[in-house]
mmCIF file of the N, C-alpha and C atoms, coordinates in Angstrom:
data_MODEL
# 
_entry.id   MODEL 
# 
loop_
_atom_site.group_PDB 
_atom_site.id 
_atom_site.type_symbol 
_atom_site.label_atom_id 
_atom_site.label_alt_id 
_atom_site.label_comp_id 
_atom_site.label_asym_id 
_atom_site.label_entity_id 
_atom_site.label_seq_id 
_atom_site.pdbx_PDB_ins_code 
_atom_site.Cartn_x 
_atom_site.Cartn_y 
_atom_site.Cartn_z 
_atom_site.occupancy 
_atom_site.B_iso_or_equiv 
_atom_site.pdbx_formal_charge 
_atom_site.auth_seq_id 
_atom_site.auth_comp_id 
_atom_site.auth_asym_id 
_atom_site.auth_atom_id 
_atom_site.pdbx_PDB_model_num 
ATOM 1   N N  . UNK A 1 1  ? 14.566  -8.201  -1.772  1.00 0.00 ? 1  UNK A N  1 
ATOM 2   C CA . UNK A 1 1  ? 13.268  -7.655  -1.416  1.00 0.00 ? 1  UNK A CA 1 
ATOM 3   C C  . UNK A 1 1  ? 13.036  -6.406  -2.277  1.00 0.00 ? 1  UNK A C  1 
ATOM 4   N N  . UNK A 1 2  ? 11.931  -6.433  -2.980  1.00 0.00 ? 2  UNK A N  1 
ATOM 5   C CA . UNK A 1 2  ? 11.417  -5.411  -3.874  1.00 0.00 ? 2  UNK A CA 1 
ATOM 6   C C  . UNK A 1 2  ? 10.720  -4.192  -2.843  1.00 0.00 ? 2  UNK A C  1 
ATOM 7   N N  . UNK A 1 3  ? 11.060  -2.666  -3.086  1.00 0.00 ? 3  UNK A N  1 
ATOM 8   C CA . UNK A 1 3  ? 9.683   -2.073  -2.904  1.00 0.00 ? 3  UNK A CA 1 
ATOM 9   C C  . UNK A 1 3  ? 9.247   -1.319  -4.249  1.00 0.00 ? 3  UNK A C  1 
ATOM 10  N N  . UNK A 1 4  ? 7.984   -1.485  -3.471  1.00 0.00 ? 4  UNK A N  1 
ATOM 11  C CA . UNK A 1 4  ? 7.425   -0.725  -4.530  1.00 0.00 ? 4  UNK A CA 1 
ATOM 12  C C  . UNK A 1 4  ? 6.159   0.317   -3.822  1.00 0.00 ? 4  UNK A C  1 
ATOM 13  N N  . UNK A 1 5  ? 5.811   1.089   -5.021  1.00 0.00 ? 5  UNK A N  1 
ATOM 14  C CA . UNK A 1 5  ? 5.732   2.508   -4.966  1.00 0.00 ? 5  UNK A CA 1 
ATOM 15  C C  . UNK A 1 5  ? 4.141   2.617   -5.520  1.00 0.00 ? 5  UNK A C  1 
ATOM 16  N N  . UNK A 1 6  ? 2.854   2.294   -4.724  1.00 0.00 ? 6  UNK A N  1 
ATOM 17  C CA . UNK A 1 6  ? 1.874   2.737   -5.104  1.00 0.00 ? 6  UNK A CA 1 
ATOM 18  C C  . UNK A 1 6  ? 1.172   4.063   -4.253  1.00 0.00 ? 6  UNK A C  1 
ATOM 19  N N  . UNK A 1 7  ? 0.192   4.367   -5.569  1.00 0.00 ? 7  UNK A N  1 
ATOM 20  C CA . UNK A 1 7  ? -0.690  5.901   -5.253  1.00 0.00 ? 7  UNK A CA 1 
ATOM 21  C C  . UNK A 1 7  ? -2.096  5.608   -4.862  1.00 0.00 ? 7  UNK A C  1 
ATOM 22  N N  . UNK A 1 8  ? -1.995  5.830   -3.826  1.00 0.00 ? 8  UNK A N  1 
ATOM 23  C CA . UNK A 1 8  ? -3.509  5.527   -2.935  1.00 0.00 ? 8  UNK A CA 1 
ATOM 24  C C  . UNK A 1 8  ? -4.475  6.187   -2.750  1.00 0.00 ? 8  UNK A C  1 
ATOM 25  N N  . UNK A 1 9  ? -5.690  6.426   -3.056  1.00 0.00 ? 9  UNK A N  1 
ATOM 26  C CA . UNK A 1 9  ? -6.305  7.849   -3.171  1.00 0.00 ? 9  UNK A CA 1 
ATOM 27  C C  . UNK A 1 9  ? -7.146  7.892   -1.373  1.00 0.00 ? 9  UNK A C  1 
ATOM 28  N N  . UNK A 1 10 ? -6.038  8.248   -0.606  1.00 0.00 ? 10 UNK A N  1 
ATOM 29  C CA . UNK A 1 10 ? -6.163  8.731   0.569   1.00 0.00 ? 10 UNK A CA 1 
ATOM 30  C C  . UNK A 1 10 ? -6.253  10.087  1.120   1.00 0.00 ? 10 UNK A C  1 
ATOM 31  N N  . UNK A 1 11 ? -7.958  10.135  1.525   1.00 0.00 ? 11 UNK A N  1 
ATOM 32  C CA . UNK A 1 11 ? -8.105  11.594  2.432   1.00 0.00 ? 11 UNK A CA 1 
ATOM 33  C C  . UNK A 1 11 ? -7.418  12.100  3.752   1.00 0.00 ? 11 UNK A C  1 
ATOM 34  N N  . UNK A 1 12 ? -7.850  11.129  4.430   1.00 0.00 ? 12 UNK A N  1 
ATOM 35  C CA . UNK A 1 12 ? -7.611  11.487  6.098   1.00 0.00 ? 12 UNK A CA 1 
ATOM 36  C C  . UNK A 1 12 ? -7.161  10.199  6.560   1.00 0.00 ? 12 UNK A C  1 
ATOM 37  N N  . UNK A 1 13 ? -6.449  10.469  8.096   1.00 0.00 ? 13 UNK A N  1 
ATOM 38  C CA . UNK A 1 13 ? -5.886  9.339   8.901   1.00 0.00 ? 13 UNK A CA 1 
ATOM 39  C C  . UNK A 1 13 ? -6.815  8.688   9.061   1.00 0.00 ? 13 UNK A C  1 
ATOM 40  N N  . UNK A 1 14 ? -8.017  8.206   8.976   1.00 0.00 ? 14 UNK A N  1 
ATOM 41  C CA . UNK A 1 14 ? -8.782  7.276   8.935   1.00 0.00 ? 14 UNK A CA 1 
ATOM 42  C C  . UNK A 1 14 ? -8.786  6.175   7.640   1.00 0.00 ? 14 UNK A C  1 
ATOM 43  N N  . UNK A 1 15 ? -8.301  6.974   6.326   1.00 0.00 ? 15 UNK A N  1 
ATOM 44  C CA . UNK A 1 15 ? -7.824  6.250   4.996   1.00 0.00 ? 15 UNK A CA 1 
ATOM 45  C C  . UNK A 1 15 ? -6.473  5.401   5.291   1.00 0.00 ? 15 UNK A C  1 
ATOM 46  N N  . UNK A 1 16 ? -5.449  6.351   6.093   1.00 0.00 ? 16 UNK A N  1 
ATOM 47  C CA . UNK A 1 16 ? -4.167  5.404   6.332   1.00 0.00 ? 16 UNK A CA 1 
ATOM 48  C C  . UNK A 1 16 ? -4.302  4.591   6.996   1.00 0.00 ? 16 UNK A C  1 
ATOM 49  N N  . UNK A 1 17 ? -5.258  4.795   8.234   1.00 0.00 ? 17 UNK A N  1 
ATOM 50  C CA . UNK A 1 17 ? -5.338  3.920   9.413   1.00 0.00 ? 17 UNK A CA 1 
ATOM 51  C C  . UNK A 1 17 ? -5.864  2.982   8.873   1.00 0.00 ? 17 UNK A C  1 
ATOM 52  N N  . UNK A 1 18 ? -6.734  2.757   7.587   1.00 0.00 ? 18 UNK A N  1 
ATOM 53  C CA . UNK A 1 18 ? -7.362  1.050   7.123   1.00 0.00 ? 18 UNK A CA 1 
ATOM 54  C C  . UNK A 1 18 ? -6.067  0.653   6.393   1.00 0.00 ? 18 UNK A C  1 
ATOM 55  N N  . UNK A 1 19 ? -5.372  1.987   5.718   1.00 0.00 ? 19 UNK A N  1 
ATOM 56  C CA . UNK A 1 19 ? -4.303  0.603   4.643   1.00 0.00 ? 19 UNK A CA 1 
ATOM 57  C C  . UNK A 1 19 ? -3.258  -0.003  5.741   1.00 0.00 ? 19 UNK A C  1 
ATOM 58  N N  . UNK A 1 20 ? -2.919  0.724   7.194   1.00 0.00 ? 20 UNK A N  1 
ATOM 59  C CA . UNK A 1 20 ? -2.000  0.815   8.088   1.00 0.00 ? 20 UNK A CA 1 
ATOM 60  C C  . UNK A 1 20 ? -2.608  -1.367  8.312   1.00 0.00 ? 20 UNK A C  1 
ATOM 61  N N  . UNK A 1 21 ? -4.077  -1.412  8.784   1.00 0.00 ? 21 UNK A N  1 
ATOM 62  C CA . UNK A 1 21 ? -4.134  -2.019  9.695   1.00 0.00 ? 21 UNK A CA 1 
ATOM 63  C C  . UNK A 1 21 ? -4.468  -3.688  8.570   1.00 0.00 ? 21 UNK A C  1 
ATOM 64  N N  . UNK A 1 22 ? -4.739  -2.898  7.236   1.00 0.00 ? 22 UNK A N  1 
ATOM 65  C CA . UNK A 1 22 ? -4.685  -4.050  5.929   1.00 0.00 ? 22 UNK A CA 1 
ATOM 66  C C  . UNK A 1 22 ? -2.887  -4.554  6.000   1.00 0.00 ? 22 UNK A C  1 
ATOM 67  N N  . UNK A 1 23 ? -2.047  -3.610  5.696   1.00 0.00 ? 23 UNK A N  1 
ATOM 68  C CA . UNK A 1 23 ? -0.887  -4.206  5.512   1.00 0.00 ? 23 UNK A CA 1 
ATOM 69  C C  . UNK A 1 23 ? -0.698  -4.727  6.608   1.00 0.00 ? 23 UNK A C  1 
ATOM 70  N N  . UNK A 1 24 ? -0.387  -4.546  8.058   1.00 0.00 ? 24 UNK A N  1 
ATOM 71  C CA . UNK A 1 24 ? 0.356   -5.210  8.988   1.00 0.00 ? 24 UNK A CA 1 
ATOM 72  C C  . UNK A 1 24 ? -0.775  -6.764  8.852   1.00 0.00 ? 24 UNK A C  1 
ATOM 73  N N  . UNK A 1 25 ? -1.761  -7.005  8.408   1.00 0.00 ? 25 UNK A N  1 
ATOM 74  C CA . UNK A 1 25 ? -2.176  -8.492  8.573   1.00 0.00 ? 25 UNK A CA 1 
ATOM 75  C C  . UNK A 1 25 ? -1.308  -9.676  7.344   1.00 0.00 ? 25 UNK A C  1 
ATOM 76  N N  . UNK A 1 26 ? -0.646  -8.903  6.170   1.00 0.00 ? 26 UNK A N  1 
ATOM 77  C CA . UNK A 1 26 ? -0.687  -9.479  5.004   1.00 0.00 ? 26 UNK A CA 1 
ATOM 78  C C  . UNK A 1 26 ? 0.765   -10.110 5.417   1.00 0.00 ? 26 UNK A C  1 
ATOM 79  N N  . UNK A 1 27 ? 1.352   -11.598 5.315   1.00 0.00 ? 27 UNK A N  1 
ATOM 80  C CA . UNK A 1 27 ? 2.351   -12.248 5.385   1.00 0.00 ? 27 UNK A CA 1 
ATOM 81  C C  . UNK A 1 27 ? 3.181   -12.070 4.392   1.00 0.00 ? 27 UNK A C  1 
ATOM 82  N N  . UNK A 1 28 ? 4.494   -11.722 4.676   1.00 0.00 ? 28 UNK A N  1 
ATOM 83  C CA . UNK A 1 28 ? 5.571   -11.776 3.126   1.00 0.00 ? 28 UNK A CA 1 
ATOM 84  C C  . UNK A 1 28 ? 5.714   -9.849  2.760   1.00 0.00 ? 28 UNK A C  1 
ATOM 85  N N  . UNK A 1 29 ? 4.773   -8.932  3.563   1.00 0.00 ? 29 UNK A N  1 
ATOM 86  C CA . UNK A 1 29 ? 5.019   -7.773  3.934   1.00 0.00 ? 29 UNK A CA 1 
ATOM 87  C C  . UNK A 1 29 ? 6.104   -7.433  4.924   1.00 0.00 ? 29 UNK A C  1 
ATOM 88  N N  . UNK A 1 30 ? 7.509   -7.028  4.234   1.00 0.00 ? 30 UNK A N  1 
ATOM 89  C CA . UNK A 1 30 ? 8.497   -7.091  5.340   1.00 0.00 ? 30 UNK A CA 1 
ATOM 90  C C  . UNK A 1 30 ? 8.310   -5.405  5.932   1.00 0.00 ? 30 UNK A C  1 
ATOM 91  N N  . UNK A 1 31 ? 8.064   -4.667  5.221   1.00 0.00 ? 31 UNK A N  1 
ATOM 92  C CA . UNK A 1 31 ? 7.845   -3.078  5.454   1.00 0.00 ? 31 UNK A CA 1 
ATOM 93  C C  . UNK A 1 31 ? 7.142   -2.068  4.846   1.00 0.00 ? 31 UNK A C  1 
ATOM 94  N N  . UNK A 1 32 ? 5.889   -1.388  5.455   1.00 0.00 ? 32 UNK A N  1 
ATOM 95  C CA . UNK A 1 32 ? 5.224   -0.309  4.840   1.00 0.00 ? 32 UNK A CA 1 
ATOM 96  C C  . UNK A 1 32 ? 5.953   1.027   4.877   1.00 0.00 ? 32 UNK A C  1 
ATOM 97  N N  . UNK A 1 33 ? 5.876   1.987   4.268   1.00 0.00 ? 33 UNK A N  1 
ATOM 98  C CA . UNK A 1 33 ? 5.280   3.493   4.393   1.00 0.00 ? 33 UNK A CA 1 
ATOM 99  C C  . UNK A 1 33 ? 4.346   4.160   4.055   1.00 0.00 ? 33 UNK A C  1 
ATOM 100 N N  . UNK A 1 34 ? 3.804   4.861   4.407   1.00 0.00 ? 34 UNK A N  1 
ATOM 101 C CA . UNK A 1 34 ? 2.395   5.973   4.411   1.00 0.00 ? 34 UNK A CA 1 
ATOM 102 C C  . UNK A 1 34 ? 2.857   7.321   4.053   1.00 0.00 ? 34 UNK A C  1 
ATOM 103 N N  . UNK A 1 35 ? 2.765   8.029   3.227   1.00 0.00 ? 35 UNK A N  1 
ATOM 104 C CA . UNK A 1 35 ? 3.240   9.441   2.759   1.00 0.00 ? 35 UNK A CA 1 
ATOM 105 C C  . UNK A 1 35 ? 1.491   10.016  2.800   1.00 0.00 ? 35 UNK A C  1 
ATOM 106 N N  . UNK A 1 36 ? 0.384   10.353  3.546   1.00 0.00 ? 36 UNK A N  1 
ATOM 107 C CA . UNK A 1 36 ? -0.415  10.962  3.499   1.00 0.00 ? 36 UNK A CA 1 
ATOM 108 C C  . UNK A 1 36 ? -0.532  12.057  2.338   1.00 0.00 ? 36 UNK A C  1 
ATOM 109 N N  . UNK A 1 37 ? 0.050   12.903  2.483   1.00 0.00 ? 37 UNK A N  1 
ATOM 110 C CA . UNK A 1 37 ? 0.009   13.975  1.869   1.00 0.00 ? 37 UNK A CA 1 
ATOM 111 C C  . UNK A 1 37 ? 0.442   13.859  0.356   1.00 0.00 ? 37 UNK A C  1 
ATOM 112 N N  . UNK A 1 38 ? 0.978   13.094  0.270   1.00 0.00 ? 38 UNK A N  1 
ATOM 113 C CA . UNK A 1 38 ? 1.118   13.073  -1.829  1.00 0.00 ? 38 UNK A CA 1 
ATOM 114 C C  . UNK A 1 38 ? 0.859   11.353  -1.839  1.00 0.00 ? 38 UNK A C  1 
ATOM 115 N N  . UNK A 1 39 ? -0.029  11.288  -0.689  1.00 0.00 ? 39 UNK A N  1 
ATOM 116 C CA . UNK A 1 39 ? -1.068  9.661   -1.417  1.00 0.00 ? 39 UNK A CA 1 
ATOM 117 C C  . UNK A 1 39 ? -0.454  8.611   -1.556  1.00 0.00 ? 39 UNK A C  1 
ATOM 118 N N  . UNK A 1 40 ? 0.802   8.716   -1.064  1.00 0.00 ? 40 UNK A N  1 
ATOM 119 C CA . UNK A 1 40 ? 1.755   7.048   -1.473  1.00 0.00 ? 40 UNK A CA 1 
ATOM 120 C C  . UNK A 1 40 ? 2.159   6.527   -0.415  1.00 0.00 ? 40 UNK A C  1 
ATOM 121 N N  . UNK A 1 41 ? 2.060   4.930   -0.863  1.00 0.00 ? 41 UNK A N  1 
ATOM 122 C CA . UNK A 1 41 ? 2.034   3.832   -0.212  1.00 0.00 ? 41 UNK A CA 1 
ATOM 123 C C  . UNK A 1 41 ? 3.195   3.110   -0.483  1.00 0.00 ? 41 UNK A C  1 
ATOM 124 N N  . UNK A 1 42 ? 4.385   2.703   0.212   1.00 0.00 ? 42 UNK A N  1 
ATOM 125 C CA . UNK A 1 42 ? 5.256   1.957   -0.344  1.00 0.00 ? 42 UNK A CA 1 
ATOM 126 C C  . UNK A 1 42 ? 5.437   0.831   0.351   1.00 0.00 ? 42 UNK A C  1 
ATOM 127 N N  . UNK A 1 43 ? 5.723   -0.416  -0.482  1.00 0.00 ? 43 UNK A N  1 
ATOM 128 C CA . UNK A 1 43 ? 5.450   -1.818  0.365   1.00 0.00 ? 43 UNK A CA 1 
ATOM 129 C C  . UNK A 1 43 ? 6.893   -2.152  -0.168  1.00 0.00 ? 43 UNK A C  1 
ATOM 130 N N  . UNK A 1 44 ? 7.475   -3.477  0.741   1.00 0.00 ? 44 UNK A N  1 
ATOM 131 C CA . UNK A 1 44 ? 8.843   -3.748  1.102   1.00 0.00 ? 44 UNK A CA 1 
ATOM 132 C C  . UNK A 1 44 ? 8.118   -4.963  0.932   1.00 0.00 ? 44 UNK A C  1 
ATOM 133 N N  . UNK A 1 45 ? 8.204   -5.754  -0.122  1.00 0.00 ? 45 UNK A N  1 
ATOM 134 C CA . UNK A 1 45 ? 8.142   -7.408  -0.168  1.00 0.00 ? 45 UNK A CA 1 
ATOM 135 C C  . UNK A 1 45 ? 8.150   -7.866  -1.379  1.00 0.00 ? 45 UNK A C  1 
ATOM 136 N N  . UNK A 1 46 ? 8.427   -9.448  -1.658  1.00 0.00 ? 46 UNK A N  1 
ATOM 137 C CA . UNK A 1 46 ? 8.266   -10.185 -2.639  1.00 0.00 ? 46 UNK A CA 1 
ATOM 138 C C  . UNK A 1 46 ? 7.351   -10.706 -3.172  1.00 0.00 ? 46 UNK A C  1 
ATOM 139 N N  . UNK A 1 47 ? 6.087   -10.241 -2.847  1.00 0.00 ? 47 UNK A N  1 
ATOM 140 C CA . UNK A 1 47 ? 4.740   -10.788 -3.209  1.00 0.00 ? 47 UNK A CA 1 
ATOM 141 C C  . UNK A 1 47 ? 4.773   -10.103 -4.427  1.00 0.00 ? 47 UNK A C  1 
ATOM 142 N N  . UNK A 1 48 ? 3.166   -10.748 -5.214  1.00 0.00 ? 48 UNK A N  1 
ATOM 143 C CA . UNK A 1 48 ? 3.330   -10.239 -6.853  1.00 0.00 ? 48 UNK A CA 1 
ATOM 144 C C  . UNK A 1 48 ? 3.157   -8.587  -6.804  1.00 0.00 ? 48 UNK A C  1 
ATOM 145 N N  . UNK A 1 49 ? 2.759   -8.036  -7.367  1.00 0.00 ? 49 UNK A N  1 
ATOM 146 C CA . UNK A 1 49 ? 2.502   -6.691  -7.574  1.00 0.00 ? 49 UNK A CA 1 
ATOM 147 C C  . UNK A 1 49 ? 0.832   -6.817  -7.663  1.00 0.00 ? 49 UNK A C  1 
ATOM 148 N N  . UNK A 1 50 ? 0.239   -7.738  -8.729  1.00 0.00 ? 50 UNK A N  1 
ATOM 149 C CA . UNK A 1 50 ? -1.073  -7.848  -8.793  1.00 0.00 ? 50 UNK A CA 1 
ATOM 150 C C  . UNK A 1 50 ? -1.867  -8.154  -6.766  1.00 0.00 ? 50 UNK A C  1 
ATOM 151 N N  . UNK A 1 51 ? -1.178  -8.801  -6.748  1.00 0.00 ? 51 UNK A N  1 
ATOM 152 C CA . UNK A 1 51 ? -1.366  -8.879  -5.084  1.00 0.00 ? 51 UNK A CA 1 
ATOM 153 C C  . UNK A 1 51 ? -1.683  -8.143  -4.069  1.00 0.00 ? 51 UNK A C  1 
ATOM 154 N N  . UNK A 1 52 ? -0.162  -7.471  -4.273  1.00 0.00 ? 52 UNK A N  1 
ATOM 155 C CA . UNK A 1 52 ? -0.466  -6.006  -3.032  1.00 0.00 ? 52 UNK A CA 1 
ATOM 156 C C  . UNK A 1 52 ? -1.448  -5.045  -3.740  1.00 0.00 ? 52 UNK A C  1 
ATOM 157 N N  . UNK A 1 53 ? -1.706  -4.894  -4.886  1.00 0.00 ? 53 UNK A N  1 
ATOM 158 C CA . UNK A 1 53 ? -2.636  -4.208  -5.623  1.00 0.00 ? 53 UNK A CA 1 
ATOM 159 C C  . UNK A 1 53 ? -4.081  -4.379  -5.018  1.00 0.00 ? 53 UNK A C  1 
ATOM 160 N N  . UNK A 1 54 ? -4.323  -5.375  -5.226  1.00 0.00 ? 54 UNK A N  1 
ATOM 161 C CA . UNK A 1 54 ? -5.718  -6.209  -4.677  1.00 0.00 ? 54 UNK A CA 1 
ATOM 162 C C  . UNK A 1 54 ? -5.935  -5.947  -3.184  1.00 0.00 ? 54 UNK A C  1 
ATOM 163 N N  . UNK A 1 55 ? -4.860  -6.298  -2.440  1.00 0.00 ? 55 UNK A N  1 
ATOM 164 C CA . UNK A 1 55 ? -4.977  -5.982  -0.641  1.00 0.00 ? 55 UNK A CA 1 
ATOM 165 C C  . UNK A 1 55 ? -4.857  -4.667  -0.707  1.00 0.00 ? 55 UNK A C  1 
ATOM 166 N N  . UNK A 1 56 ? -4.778  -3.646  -1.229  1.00 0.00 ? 56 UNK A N  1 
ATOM 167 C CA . UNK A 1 56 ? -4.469  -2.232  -1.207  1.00 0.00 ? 56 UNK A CA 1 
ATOM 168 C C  . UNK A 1 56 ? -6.021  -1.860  -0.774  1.00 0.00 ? 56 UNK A C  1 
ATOM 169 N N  . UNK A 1 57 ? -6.163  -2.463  -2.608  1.00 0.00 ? 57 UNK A N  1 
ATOM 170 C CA . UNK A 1 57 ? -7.866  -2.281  -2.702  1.00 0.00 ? 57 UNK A CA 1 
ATOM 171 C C  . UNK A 1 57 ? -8.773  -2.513  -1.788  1.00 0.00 ? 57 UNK A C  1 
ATOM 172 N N  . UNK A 1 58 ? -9.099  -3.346  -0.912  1.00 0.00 ? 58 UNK A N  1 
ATOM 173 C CA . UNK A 1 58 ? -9.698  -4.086  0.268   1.00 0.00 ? 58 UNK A CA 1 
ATOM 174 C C  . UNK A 1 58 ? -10.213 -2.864  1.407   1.00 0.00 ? 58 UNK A C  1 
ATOM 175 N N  . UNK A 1 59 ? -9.013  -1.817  1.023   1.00 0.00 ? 59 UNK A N  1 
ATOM 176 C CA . UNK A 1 59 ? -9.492  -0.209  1.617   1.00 0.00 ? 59 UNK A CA 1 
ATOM 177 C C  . UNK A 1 59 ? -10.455 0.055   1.147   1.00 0.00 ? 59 UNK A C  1 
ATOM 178 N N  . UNK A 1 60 ? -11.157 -0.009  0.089   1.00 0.00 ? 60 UNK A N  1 
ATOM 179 C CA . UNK A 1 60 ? -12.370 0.710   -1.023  1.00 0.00 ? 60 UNK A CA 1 
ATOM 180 C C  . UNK A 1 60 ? -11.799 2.074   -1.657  1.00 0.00 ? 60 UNK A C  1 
ATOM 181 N N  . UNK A 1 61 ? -10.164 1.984   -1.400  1.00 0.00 ? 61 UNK A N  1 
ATOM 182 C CA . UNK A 1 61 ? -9.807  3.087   -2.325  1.00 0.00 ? 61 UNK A CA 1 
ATOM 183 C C  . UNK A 1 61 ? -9.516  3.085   -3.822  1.00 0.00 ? 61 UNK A C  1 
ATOM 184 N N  . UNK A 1 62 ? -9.204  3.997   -4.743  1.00 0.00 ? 62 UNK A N  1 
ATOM 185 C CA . UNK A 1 62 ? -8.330  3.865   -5.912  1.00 0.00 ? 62 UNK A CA 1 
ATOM 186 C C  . UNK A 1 62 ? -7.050  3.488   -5.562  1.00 0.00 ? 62 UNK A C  1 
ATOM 187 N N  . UNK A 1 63 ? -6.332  2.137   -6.257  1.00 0.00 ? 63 UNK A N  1 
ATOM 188 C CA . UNK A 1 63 ? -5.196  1.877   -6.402  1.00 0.00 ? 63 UNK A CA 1 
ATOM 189 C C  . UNK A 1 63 ? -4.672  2.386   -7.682  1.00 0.00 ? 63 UNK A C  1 
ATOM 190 N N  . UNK A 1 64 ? -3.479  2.753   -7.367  1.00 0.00 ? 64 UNK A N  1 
ATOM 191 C CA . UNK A 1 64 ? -2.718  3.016   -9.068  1.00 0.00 ? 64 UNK A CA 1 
ATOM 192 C C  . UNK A 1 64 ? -1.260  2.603   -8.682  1.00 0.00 ? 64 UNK A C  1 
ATOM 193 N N  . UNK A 1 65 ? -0.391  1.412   -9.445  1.00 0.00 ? 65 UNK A N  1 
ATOM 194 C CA . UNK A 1 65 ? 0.723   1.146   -9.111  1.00 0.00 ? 65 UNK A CA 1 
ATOM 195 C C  . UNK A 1 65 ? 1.934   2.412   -9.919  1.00 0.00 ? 65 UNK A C  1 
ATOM 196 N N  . UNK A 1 66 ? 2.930   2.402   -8.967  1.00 0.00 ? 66 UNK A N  1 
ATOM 197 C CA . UNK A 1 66 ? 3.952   3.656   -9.453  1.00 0.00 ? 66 UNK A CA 1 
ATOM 198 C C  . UNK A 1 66 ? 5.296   3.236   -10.169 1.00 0.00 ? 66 UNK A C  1 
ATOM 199 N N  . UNK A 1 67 ? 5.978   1.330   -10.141 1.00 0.00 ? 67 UNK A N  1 
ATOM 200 C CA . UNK A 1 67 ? 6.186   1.340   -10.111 1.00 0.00 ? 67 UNK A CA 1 
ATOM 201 C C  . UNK A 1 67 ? 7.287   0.777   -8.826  1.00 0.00 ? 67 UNK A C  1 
ATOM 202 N N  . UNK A 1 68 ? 8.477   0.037   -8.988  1.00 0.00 ? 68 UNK A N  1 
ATOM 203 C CA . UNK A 1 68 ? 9.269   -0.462  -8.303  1.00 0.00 ? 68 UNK A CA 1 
ATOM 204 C C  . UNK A 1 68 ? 10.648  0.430   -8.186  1.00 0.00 ? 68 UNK A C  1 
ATOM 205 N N  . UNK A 1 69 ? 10.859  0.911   -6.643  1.00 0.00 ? 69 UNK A N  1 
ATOM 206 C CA . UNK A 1 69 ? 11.526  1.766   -6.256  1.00 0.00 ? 69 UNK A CA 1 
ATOM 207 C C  . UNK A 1 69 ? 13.037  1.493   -5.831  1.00 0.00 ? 69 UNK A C  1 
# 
């Protein structure tokens, strides 16, 4: 299981609370984290990267990938 390490351009718990309630729907997501404060998102799965990129997006935020952690 890969994680990886994207930068989410998140204001407030209302920004986490959509990527919170995007990831727990997505299958093959074994584990999130939320770092609010320095904007990162880290996902725990084998899906592509272009993938979780795209469902990131679905927030209406900036995605920027960081990288596999």
């Amino acid at each position: 299981m890969t994680r990886h390490e994207f930068e989410v351009a998140m204001t407030c718990e209302g920004c986490s609370g959509a990527v919170t309630r995007i990831l727990k729907k997505v299958e093959g997501v074994k584990d999130f984290g939320i770092d609010l404060s320095n904007k990162l998102v880290w996902i725990e799965s084998d899906k592509d990267v272009k993938f979780l990129q795209e469902t990131l997006e679905k927030c209406g935020k900036e995605v920027k990938y960081n990288g596999s952690k």
